[in-house]
TORKEBA-555683 format. One record per atom (N, C-alpha, C): x, y, z. Coordinates in pm, 1 decimal, padded with zeros to 6 digits, m for minus. Example, Ala and Ser with C-alpha at 12.3 -4.5 7.8 and 13.67 -1.06 7.14 Angstrom:
# TORKEBA-555683
<node><x>01319.0</x><y>m00569.0</y><z>00780.0</z></node>
<node><x>01230.0</x><y>m00450.0</y><z>00780.0</z></node>
<node><x>01320.0</x><y>m00330.0</y><z>00780.0</z></node>
<node><x>01285.0</x><y>m00225.0</y><z>00708.0</z></node>
<node><x>01367.0</x><y>m00106.0</y><z>00714.0</z></node>
<node><x>01290.0</x><y>00003.0</y><z>00787.0</z></node>
# end
This chain:
# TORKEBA-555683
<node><x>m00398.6</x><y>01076.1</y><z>m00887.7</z></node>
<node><x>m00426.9</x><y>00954.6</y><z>m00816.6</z></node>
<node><x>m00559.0</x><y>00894.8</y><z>m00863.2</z></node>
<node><x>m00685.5</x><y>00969.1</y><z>m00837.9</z></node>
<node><x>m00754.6</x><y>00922.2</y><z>m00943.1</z></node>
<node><x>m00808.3</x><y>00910.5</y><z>m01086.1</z></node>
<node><x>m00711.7</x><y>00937.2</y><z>m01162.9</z></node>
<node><x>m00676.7</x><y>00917.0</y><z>m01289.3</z></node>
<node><x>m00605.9</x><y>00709.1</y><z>m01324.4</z></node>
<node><x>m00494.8</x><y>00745.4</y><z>m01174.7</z></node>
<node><x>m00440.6</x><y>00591.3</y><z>m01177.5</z></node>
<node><x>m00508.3</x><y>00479.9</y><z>m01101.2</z></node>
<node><x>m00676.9</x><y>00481.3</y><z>m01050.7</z></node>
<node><x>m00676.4</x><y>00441.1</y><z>m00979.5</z></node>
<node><x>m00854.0</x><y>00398.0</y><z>m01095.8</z></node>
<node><x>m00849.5</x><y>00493.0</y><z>m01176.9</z></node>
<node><x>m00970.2</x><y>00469.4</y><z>m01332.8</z></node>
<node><x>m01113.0</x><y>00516.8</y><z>m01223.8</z></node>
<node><x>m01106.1</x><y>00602.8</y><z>m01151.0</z></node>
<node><x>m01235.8</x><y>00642.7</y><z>m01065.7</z></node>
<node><x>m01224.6</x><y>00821.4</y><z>m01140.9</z></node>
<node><x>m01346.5</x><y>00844.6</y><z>m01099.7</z></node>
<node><x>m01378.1</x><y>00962.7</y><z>m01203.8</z></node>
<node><x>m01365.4</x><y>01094.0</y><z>m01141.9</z></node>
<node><x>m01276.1</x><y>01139.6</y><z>m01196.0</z></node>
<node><x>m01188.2</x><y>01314.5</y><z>m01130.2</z></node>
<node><x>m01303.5</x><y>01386.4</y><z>m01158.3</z></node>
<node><x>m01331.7</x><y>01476.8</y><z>m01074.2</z></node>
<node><x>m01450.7</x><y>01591.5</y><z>m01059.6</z></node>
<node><x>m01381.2</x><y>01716.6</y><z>m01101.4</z></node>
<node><x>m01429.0</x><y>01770.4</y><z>m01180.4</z></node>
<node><x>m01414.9</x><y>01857.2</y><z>m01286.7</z></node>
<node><x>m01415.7</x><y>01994.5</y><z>m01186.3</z></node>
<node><x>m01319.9</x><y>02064.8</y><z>m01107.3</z></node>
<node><x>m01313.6</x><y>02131.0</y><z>m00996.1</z></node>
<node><x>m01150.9</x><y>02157.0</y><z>m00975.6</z></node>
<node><x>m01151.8</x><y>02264.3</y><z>m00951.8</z></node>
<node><x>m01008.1</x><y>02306.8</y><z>m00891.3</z></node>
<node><x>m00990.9</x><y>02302.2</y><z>m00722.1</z></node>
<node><x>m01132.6</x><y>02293.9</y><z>m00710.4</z></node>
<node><x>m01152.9</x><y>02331.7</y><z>m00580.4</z></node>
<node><x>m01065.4</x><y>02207.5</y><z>m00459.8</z></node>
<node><x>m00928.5</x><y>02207.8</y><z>m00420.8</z></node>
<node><x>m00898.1</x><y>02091.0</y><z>m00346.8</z></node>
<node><x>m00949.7</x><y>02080.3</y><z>m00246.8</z></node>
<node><x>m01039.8</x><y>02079.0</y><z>m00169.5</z></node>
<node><x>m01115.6</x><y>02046.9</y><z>m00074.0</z></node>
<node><x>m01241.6</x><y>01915.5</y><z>m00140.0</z></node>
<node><x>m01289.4</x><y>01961.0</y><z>m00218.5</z></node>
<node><x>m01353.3</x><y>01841.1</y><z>m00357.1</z></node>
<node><x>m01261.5</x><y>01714.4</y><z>m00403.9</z></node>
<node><x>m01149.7</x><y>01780.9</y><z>m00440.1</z></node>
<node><x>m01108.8</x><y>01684.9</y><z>m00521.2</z></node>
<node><x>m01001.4</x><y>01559.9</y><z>m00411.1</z></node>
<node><x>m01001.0</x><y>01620.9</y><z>m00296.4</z></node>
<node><x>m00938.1</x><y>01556.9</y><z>m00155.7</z></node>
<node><x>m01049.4</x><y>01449.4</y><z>m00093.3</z></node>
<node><x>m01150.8</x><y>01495.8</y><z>m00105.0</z></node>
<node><x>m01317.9</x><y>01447.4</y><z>m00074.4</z></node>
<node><x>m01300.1</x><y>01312.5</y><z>m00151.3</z></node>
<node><x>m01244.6</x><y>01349.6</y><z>m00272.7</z></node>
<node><x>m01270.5</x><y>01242.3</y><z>m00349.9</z></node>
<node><x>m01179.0</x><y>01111.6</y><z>m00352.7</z></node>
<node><x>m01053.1</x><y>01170.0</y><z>m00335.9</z></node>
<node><x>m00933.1</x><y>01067.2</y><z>m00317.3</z></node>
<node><x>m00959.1</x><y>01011.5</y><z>m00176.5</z></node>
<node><x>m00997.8</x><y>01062.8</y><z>m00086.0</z></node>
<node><x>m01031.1</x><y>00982.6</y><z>00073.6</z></node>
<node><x>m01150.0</x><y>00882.2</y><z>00029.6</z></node>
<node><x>m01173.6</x><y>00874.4</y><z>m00046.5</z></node>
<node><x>m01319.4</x><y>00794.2</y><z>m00070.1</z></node>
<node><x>m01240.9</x><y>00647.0</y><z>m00106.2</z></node>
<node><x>m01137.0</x><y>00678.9</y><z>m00147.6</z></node>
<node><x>m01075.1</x><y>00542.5</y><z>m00194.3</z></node>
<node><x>m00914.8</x><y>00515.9</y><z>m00160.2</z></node>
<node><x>m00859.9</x><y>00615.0</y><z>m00099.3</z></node>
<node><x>m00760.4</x><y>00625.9</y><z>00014.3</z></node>
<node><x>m00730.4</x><y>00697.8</y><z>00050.7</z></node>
<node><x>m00684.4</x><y>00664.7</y><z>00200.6</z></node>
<node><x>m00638.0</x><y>00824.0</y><z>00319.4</z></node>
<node><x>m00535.6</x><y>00921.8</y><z>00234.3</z></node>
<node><x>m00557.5</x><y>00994.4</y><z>00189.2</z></node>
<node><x>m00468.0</x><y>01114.8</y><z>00183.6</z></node>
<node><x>m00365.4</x><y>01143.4</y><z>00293.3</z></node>
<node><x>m00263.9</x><y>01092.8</y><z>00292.8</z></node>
<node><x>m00158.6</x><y>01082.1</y><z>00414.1</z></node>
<node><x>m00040.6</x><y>01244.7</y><z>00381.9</z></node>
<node><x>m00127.5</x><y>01311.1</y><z>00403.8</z></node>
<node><x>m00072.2</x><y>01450.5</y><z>00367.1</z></node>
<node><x>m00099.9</x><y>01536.3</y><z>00452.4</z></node>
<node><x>m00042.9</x><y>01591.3</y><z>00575.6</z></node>
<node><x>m00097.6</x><y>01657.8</y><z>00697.5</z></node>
<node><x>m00110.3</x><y>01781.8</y><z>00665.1</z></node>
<node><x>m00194.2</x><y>01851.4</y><z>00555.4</z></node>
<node><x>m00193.9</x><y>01993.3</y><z>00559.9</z></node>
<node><x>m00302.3</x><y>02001.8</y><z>00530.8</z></node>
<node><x>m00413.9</x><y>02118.6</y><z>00510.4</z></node>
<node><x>m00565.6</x><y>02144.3</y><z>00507.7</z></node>
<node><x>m00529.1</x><y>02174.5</y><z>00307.7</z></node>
<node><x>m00568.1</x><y>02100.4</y><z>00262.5</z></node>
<node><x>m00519.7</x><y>02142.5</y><z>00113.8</z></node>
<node><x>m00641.1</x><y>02239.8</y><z>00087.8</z></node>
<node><x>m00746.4</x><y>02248.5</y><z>00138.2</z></node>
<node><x>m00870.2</x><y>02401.8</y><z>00096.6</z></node>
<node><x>m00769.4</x><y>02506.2</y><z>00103.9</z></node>
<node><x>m00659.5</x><y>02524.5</y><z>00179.8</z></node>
<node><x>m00632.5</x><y>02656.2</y><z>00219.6</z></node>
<node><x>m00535.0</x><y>02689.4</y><z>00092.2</z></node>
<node><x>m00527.4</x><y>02599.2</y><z>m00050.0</z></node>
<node><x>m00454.7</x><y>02653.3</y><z>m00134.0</z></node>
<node><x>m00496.3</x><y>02658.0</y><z>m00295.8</z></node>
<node><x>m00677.7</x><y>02638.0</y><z>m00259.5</z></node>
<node><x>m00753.0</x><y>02628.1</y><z>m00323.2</z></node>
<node><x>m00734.3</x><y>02799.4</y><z>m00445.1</z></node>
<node><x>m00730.2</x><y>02878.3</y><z>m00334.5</z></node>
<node><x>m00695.3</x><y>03017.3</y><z>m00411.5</z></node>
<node><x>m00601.1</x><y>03015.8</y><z>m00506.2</z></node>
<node><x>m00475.4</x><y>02952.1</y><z>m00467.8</z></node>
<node><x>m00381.5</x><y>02988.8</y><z>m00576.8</z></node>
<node><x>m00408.9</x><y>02909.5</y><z>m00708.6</z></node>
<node><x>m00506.2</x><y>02879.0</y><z>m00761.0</z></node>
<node><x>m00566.5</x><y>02793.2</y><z>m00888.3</z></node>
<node><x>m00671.6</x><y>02868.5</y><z>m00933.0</z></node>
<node><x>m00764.5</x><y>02928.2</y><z>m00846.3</z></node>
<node><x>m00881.9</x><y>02940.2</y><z>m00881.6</z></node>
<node><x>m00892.0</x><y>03144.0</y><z>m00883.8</z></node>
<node><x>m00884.2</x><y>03166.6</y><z>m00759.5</z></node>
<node><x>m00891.6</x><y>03361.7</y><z>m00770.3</z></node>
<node><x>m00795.7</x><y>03371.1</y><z>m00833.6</z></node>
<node><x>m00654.6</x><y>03372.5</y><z>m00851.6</z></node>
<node><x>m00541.3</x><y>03456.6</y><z>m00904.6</z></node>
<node><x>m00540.3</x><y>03412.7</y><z>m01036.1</z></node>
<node><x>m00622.3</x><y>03294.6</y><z>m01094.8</z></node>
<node><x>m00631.5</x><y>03255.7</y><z>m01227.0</z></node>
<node><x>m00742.1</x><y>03281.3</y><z>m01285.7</z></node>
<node><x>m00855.8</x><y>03336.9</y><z>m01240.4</z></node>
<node><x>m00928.3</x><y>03368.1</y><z>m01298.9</z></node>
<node><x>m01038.7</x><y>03476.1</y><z>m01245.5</z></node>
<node><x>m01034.4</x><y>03522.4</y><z>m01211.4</z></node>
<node><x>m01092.0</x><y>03633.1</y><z>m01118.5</z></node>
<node><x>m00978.7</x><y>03761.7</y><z>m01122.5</z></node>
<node><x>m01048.0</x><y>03851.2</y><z>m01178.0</z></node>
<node><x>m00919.6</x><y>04019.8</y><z>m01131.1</z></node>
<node><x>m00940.7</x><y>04023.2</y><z>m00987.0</z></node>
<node><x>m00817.1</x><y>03989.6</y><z>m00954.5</z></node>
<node><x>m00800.7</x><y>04032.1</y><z>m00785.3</z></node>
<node><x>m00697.8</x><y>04101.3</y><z>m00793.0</z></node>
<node><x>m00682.9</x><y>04177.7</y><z>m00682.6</z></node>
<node><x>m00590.8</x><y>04240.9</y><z>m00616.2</z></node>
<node><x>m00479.2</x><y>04135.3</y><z>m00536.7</z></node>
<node><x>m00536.7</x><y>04052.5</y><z>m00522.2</z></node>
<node><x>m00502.0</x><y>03936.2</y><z>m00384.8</z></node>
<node><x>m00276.1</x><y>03946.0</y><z>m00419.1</z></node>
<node><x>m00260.6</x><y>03917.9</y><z>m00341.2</z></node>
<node><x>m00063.6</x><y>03938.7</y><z>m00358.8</z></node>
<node><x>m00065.5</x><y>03831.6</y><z>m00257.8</z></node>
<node><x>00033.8</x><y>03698.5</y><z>m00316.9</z></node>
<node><x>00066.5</x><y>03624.4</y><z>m00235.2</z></node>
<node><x>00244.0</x><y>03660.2</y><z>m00156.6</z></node>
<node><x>00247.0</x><y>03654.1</y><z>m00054.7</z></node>
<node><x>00368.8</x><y>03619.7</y><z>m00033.6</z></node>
<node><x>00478.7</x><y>03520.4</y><z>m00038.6</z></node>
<node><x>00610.3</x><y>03574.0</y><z>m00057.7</z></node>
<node><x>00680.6</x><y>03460.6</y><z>m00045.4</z></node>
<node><x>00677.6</x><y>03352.4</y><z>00008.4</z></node>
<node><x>00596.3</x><y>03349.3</y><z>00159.6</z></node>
<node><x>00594.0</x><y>03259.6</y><z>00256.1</z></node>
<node><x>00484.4</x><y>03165.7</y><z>00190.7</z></node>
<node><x>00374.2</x><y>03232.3</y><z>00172.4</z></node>
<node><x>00288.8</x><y>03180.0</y><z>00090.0</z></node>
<node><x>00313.0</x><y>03056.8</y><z>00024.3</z></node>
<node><x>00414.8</x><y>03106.9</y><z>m00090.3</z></node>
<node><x>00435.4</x><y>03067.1</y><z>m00227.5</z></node>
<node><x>00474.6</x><y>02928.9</y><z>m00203.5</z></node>
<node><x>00584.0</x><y>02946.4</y><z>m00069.0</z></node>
<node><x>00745.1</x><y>02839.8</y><z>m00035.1</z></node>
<node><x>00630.9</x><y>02750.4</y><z>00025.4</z></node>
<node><x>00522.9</x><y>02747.3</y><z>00062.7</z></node>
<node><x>00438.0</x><y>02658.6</y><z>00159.2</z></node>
<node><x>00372.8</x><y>02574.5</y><z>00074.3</z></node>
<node><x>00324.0</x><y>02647.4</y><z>m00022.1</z></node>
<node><x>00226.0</x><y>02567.1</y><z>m00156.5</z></node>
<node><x>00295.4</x><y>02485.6</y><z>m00214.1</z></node>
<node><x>00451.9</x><y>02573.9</y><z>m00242.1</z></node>
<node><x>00503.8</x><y>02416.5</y><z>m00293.1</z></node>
<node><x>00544.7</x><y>02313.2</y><z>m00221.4</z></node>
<node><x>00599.1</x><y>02332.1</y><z>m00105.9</z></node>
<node><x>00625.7</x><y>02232.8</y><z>m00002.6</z></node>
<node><x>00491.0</x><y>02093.5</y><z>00030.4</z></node>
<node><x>00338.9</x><y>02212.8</y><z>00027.3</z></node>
<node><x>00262.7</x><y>02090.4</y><z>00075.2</z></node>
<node><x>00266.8</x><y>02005.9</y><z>m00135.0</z></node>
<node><x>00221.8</x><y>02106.6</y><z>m00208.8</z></node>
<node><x>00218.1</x><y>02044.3</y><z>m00341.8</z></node>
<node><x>00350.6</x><y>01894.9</y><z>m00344.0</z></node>
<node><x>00478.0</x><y>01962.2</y><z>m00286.3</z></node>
<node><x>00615.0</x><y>01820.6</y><z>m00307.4</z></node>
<node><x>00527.1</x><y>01685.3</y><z>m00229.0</z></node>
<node><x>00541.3</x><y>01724.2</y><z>m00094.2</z></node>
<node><x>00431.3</x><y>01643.3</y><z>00000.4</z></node>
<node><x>00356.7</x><y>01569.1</y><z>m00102.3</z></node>
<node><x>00217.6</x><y>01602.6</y><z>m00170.0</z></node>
<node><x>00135.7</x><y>01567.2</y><z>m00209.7</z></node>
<node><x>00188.4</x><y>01492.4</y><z>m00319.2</z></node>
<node><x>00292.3</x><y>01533.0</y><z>m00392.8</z></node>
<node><x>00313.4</x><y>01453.2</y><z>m00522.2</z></node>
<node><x>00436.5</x><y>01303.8</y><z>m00494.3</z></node>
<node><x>00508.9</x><y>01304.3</y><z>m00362.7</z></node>
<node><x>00582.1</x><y>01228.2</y><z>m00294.7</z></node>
<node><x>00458.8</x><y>01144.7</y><z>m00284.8</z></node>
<node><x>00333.0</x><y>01132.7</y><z>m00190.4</z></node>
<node><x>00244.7</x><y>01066.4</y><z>m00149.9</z></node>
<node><x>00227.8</x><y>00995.4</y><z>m00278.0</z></node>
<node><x>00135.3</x><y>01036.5</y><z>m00348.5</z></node>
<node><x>00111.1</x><y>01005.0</y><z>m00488.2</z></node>
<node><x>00236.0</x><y>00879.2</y><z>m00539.2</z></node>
<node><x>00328.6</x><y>00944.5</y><z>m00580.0</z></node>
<node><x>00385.1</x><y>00874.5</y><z>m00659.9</z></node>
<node><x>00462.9</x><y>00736.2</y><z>m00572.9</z></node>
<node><x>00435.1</x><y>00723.8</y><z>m00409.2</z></node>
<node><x>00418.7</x><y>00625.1</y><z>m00361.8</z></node>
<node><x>00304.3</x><y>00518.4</y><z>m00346.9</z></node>
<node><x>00207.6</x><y>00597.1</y><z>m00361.1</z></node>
<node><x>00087.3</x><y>00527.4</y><z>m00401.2</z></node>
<node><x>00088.5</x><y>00391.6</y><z>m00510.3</z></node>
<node><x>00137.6</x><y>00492.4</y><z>m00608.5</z></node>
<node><x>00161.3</x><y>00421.4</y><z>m00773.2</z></node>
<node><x>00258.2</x><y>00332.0</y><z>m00774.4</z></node>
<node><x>00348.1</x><y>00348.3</y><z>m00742.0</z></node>
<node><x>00453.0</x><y>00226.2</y><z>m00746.2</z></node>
<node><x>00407.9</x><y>00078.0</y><z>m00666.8</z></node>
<node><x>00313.3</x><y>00144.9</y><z>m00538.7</z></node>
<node><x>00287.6</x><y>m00000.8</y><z>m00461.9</z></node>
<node><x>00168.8</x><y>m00085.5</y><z>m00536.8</z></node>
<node><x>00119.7</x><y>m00014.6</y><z>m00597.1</z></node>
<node><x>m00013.6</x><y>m00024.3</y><z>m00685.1</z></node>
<node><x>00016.8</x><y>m00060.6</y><z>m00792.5</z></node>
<node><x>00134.8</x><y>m00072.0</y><z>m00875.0</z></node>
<node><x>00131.4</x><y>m00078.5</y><z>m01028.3</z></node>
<node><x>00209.2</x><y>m00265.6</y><z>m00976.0</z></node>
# end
């Protein structure tokens, strides 16, 4: 979103940052705490953890991720 929107993406996996940043220039209309999936980018990719996600886990990340990319790509169409 801000890639399509020419404002400058913060170099961070961290989605709590990079959510910070898209509210700065529109509501994120996505009802889930996106910090809470900050881990699956950042510890299990680069950090030796032990950490084991669960299935439930997994099925949630992508659900809010569909969410998030539905939002998005409504964004763009009203915008382009």
């Amino acid at each position: 979103m801000l890639v399509h929107l020419e404002k400058p993406v913060p170099i961070t996996r961290d989605l709590g940052v990079i959510t910070e940043r898209v509210n700065q220039y529109l509501t994120l209309e996505v009802h889930a705490d996106l910090t809470l999936y900050t881990e699956f980018a950042t510890i299990r990719r680069y950090e030796n953890s032990d950490m084991v996600f669960e299935k439930d886990d997994i099925k949630a990340a992508i659900e809010v991720a569909e969410l998030v990319l539905v939002w998005v790509k409504s964004k763009i169409s009203i915008q382009s």
